[in-house]
N, C-alpha and C positions, 0 to 999 in steps of 0.2 A: 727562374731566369733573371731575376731582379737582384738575387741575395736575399729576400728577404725570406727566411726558413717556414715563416706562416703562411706565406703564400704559393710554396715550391709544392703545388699538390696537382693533379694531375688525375681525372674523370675516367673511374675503368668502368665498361658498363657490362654487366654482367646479364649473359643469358641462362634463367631461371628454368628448369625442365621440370615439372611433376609429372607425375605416372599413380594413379591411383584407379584401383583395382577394387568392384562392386561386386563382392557377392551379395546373392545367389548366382545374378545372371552374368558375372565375369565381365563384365561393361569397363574400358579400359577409358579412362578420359586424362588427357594430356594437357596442360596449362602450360603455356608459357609469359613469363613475367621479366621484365628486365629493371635491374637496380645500378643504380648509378654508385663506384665505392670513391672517395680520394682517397691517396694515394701518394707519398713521396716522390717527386721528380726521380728522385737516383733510384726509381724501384719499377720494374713491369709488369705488365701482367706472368711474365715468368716469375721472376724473382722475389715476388711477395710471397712470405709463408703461406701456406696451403693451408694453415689451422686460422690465422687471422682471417683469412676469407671465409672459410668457413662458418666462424663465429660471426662476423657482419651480419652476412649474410641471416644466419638463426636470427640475433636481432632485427634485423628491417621486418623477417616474415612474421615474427613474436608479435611486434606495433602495426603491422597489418592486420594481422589474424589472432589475437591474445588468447583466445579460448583453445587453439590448437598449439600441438610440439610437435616439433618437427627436427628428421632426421636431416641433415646436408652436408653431400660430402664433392670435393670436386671432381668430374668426369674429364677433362680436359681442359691444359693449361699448354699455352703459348705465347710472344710475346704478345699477340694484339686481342686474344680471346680467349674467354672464359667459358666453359657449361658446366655448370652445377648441376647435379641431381639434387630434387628434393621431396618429402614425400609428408604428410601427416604420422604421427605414430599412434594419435590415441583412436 
């Protein structure tokens, strides 16, 4: 809003969904987690690539959780909202 391009960033906050699934007993537990991304002024939550977000996203869960990978892919995108699916793989 200033011109000034370092500071033309703009707070997308993303809603985190896990779904992990407990065998033997099938026990389904759901987390949710929300991550804050910046974000270019000239860009929305539409218009940002779908694989950048994605990849953020792996990172923030990686420096939360470093001993797990995880899979993350987006469930829904609009201009003002995001749901990620995300899951552990190992």
């Amino acid at each position: 809003r200033d011109g000034d391009l370092g500071r033309s960033v703009t707070s997308l906050r993303i809603a985190l969904s896990r779904f992990e699934s407990f065998c033997p007993h099938h026990i389904i537990r759901e987390t949710y987690m929300s991550v804050e991304i910046d974000i270019p002024e000239s860009m929305d939550a539409h218009t940002i690539p779908t694989r950048l977000i994605e990849r953020t996203v792996e990172q923030v869960l990686k420096a939360v959780l470093p001993e797990e990978d995880f899979c993350v892919s987006v469930n829904y995108k609009s201009h003002e909202q995001l749901i990620i699916d995300w899951f552990a793989v190992n």
